[in-house]
C-alpha positions in Angstrom: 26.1 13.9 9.6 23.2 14.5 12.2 21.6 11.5 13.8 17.9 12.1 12.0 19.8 12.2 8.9 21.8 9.5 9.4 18.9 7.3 11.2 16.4 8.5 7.8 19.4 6.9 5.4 19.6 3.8 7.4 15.9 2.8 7.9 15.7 3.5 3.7 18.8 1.7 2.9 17.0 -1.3 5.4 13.7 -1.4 3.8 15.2 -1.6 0.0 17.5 -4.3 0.9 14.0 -6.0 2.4 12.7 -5.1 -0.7 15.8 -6.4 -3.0 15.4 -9.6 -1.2 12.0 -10.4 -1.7 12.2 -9.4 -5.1 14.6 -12.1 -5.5 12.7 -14.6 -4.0 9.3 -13.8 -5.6 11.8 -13.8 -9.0 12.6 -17.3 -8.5 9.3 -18.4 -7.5 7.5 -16.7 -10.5 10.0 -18.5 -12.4 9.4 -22.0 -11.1 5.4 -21.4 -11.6 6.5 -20.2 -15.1 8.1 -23.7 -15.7 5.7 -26.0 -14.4 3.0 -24.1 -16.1 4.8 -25.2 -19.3 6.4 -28.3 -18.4 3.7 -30.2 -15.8 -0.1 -29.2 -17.2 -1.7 -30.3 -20.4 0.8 -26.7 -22.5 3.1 -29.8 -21.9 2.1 -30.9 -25.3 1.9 -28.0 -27.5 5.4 -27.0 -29.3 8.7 -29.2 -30.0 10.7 -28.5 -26.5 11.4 -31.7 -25.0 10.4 -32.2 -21.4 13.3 -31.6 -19.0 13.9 -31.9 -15.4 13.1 -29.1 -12.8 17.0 -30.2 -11.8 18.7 -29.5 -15.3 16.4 -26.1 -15.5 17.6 -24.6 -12.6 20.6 -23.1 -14.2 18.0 -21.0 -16.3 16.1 -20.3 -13.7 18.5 -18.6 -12.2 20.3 -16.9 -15.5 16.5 -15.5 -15.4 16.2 -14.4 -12.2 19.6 -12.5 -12.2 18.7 -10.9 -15.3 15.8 -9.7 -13.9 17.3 -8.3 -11.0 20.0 -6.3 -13.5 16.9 -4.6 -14.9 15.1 -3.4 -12.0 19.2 -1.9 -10.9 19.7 -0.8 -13.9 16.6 1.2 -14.6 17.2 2.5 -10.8 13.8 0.7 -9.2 15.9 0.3 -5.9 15.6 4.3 -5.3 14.5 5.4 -2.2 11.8 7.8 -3.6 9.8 4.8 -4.9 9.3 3.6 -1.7 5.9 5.5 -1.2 5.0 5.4 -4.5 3.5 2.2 -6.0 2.3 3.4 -8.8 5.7 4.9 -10.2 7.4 1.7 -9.1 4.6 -0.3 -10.7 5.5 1.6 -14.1 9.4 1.3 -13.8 8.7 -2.9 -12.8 6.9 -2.8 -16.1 9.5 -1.5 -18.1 12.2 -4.1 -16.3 9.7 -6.6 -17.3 9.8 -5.7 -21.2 13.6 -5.4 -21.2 14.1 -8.5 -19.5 11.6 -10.2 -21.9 13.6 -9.1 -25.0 16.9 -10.0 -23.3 16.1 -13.4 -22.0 15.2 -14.3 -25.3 18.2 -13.0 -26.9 20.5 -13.9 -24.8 19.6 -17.7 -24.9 19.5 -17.7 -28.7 23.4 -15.9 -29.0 24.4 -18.3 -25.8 23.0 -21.3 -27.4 21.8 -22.7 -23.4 21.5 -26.7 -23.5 18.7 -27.3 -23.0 17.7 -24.2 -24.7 14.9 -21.4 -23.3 11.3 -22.7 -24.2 9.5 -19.6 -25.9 6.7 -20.9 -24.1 8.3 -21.2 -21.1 9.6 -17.5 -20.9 5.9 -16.1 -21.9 4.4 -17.8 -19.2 7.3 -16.9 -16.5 6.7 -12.9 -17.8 3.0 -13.2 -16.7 3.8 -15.3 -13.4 6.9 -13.4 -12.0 5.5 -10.0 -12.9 2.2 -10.9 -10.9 3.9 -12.4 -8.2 6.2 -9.4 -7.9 3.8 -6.5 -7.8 1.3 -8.8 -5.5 4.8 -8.7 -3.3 5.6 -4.7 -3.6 2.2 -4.1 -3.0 2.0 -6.1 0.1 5.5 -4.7 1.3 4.2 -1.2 0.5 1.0 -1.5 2.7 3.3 -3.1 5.5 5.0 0.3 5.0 2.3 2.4 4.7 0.5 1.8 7.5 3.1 1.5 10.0 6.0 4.3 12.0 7.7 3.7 8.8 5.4 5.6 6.5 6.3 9.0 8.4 10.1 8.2 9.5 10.3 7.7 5.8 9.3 11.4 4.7 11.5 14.0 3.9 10.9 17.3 6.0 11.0 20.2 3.4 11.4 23.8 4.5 10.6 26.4 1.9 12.5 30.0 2.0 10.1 32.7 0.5 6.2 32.1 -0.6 5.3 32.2 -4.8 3.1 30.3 -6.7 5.7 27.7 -7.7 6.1 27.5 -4.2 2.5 26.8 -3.4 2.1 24.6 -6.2 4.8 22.0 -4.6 3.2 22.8 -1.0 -0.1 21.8 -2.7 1.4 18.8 -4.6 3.4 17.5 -1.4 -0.2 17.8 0.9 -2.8 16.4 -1.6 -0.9 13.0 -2.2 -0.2 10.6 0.9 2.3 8.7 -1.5 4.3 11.8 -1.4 7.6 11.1 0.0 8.0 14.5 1.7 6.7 17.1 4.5 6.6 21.0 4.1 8.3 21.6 8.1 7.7 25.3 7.4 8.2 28.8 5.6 10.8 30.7 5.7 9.5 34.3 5.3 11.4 36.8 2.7 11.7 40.5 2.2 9.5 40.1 -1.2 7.0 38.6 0.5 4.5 40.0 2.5 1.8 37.6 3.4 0.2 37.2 6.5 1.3 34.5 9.3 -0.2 31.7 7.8 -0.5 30.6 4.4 -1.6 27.7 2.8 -2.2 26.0 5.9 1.0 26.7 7.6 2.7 28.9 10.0 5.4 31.0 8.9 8.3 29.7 11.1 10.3 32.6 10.7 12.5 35.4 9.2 15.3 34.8 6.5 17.3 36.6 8.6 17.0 33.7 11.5 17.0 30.6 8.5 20.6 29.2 10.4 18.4 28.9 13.9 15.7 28.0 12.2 17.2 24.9 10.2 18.7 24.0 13.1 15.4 23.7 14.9 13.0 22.5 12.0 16.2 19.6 10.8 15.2 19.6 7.1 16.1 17.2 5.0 15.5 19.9 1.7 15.8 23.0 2.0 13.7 25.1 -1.1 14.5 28.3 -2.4 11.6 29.4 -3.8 12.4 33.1 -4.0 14.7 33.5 -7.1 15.0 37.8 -6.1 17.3 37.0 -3.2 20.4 38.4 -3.4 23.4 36.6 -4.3 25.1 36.6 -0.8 21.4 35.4 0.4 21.6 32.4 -1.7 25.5 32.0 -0.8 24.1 31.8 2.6 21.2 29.5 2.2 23.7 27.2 0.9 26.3 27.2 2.9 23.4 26.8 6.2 22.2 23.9 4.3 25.4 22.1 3.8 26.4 22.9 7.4 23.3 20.8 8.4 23.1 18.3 5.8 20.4 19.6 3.6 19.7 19.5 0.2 20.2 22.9 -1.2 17.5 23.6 -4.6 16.0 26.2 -6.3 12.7 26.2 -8.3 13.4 27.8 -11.0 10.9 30.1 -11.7 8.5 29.1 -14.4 10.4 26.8 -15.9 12.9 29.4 -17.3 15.3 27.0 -18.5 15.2 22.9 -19.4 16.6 22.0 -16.2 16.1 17.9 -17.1 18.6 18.2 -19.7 21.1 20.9 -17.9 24.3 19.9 -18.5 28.4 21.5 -17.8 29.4 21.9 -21.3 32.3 24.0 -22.6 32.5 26.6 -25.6 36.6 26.9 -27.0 37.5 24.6 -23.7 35.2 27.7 -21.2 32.6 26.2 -19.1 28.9 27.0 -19.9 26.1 25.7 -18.7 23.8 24.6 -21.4 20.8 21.9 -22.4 21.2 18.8 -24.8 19.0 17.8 -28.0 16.0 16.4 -26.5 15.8 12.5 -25.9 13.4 12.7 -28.5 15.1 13.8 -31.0 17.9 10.9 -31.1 17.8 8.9 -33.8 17.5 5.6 -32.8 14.9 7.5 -30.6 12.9 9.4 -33.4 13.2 5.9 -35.2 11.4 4.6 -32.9 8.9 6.5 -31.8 8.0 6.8 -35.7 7.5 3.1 -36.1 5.0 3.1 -33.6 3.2 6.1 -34.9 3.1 4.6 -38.5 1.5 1.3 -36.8 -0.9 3.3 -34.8 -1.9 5.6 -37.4 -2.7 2.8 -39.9 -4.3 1.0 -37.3 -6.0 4.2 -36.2 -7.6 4.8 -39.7 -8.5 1.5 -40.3 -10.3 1.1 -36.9 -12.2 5.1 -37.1 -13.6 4.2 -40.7 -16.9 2.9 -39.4 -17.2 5.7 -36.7 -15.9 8.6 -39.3 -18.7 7.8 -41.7 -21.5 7.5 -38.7 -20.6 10.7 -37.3 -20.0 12.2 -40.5 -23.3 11.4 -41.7 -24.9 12.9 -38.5 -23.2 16.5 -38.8 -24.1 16.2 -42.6 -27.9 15.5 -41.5 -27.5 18.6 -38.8 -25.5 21.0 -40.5 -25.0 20.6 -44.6 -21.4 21.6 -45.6 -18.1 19.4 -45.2 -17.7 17.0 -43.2 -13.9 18.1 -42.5 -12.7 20.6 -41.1 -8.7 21.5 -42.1 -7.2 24.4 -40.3 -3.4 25.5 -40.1 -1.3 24.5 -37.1 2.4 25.1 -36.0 4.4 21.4 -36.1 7.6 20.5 -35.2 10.4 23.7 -35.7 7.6 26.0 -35.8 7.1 24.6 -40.0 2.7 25.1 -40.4 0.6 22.4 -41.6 -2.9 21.8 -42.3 -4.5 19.6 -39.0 -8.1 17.4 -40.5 -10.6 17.4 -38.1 -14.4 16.6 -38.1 -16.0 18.9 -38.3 -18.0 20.2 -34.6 -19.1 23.2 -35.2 -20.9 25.5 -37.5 -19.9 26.1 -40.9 -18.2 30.0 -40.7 -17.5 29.7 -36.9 -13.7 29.4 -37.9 -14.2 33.5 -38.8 -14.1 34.1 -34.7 -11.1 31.3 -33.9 -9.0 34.8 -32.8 -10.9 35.8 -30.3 -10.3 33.2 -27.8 -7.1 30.2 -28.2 -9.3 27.8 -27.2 -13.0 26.9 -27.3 -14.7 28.0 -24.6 -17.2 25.9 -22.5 -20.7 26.0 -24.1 -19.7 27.7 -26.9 -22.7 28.7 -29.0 -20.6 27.6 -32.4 -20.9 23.8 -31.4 -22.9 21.5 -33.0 -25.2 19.2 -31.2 -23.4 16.4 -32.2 -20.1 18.7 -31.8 -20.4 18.4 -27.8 -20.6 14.8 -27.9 -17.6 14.0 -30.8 -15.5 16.6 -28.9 -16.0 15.4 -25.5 -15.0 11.4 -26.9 -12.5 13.0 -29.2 -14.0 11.5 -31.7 -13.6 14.8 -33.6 -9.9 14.1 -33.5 -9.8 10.8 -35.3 -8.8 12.1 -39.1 -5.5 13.4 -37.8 -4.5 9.4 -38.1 -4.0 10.7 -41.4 -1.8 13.5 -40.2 0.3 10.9 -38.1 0.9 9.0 -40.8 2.0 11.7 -43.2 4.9 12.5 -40.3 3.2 15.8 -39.6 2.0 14.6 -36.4 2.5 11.6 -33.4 0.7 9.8 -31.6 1.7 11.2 -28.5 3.2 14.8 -27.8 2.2 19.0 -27.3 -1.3 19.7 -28.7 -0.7 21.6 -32.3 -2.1 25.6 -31.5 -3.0 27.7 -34.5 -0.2 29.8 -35.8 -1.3 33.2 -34.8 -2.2 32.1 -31.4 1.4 30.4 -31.3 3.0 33.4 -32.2 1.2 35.5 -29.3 2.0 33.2 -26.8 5.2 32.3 -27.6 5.9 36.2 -26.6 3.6 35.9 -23.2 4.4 32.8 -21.6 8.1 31.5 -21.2 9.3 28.6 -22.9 6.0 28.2 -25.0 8.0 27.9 -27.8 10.0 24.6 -26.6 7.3 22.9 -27.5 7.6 23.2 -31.0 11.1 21.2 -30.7 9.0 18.1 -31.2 6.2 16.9 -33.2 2.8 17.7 -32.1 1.0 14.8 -30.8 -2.8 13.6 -31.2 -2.6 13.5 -27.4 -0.9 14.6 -25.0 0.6 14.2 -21.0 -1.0 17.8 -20.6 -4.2 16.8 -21.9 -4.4 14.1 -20.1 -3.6 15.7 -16.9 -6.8 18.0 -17.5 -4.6 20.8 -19.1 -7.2 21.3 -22.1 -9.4 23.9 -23.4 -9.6 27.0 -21.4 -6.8 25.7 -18.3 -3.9 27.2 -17.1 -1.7 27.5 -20.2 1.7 28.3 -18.0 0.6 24.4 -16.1 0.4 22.7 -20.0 3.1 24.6 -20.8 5.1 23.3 -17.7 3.5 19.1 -18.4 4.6 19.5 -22.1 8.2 20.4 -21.0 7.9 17.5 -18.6 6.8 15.3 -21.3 9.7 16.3 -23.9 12.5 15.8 -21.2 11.0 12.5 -19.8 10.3 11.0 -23.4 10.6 7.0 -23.5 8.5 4.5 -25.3 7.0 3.6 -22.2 5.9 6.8 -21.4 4.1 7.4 -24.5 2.2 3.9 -24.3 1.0 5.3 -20.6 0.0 8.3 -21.8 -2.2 6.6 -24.8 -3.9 4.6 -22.4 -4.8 7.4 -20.0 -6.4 9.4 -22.6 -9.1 6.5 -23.0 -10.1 7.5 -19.5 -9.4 10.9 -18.6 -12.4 13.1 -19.9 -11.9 16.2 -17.7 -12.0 19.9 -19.5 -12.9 18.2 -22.6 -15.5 20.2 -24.1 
């Protein structure tokens, strides 16, 4: 292995052992806050747990801490690429935290621990350790940041051949300091005939020169972003790369295939390479996520009564007609069903829904009050009723009419994947700013994202972003 590669390994393997060992510490210390929170302040009284010894709690303590430290390995917190991302670690610590919640309780009660786990006790230890951990990660991470460590840290990343996937990852690795990566360079290709510079940086070279060139630039990835090469072209990018220790990976181009869920499978013993059922679409899975979206939606309608009937009674006053506004949309397995909405625009405009798949900004068909309601999707607030009929969820790929779904499932690949789930009242396209009148190849590419990526957690993100993220809604 080369020395840069080598030395890159070592100062990441140094800094998550750091990290490993002041999670352990702040672990413990959370914990001990978390007990004399409950055992030496006036929460002393509340509850039935007798008061016991720091001394004959220390065994728990510990049980706690090492459970904890299982669910930050086990949902792989300790990976390398977190290291410059607080915010992604932030979410994964959060989701330890909620496992380890459920477990240190249910482990206690099946163990029977003398003296048993105060309720009390483990509430107050979530709140404690959590803080005191991300206080610590973000400390560690701004110790990191802002030292030789932040660049040693960053993966160089050469990329053979110039596309718009290609300058979509160039743009994504350049915007965002947390990135953990570096573009060292362009390889030029035959199929591409831009100028000497693009996007910023200097085309480094020929493909016919790539072995001199990844000896010179050292990358740690090397990114095939040209998917015409020839075969014996990619057999030779590969082979360079393994010769010097780089990650050999293709984009794929537009998302052709689900490559999250691309697995070696075999059909009468062959191999094939092939894509499983969606996460989603587990059972315990689909269980799940349907509890929550019959809890949300009767919340949801309960909650929207007030604000249906006030906004309902302002489009009445502006526009006489109904109030809803129902209009056919393509579910889950391509089956149709009729989405509620308020109603935002005026009555008849439905008549000219062909001529464009979304509504365009300052579209003469809006209501005055059809701006606003749109704009604080309050427009969208029925379709509780369409969650909790199972037509809908809370979270997933925004329902399109049928005859728009039809035409696009022909012009943009993969559009139709996103009818392997239900269609969501919001979505991680939507709240990404892929609404409206946007890219629809970019919302095509976040729903994917979204279907492969599906947890529990994920969805609960997504539903708090949309309170906040505004942009393209019109």
């Amino acid at each position: 292995m080369h020395t840069h590669t080598h030395q890159h390994k070592n100062l990441q393997h140094l800094l998550l052992c750091a990290q490993f060992a002041g999670d352990l510490v702040f672990c413990y210390a959370g914990l001990t806050v978390g007990y004399l929170l409950r055992f030496k302040t006036p929460l002393s009284q509340l509850g039935l747990e007798v008061l016991t010894s720091f001394e004959i709690y220390q065994p728990l303590i510990w049980v706690g801490t090492v459970f904890l430290s299982a669910s930050f390995f086990f949902l792989n917190i300790y990976d390398a690429k977190f290291l410059l991302r607080p915010q992604r670690a932030a979410s994964m610590i959060a989701r330890a935290f909620s496992f380890w919640f459920v477990a240190y309780l249910g482990i206690s009660l099946v163990l029977k621990f003398e003296p048993a786990i105060s309720r009390l006790f483990v509430a107050l230890s979530l709140l404690s350790t959590a803080t005191a951990i991300l206080v610590w990660r973000y400390i560690f991470y701004r110790i990191v940041a802002n030292s030789g460590f932040r660049l040693l840290l960053k993966q160089r990343v050469l990329i053979v051949g110039w596309t718009e996937d290609a300058a979509r990852l160039t743009q994504a690795i350049e915007t965002d300091d947390n990135e953990p990566y570096v573009v060292a360079g362009i390889i030029k290709t035959a199929n591409n005939n831009q100028s000497n510079r693009v996007a910023g940086h200097h085309i480094i070279g020929d493909l016919e020169d790539s072995e001199a060139i990844v000896q010179k630039t050292k990358p740690h990835i090397l990114v095939v972003a040209d998917v015409d090469l020839t075969r014996d072209q990619l057999l030779r990018l590969y082979q360079i790369a393994e010769r010097h220790y780089a990650k050999f990976t293709i984009i794929p181009s537009f998302f052709q295939i689900f490559v999250a869920n691309l697995k070696m499978q075999t059909l009468s013993g062959e191999p094939v390479l092939g894509h499983d059922e969606p996460r989603l679409n587990l059972l315990l899975n689909r269980l799940t996520k349907r509890i929550v979206d019959i809890v949300g939606a009767i919340v949801g309608l309960i909650g929207s009564v007030p604000i249906i009937l006030i906004t309902a009674i302002i489009i009445k006053r502006e526009d006489p007609g109904p109030v809803f506004f129902t209009q056919e949309r393509v579910g889950q397995n391509g089956r149709p069903f009729l989405m509620i909405k308020l109603r935002s625009m005026k009555l008849g405009s439905d008549k000219l829904d062909h001529i464009n798949q979304s509504t365009q900004r300052e579209d003469p068909r809006l209501l005055k009050i059809g701006k606003s309601i749109r704009r604080l999707n309050l427009d969208e607030l029925p379709q509780f009723w369409n969650v909790f009929r199972g037509e809908m969820s809370l979270v997933g790929p925004r329902p399109e009419r049928t005859y728009h779904a039809n035409r696009l499932a022909i012009e943009v690949p993969n559009y139709s994947a996103r009818h392997l789930v239900k269609p969501g009242l919001t979505g991680w396209a939507q709240v990404n700013g892929f609404r409206g009148d946007t890219d629809l190849v970019q919302r095509v590419k976040f729903d994917l994202y979204y279907i492969e990526n599906w947890s529990t957690f994920f969805d609960v993100q997504i539903m708090l972003m949309t309170l906040f993220r505004r942009e393209n809604a019109y």
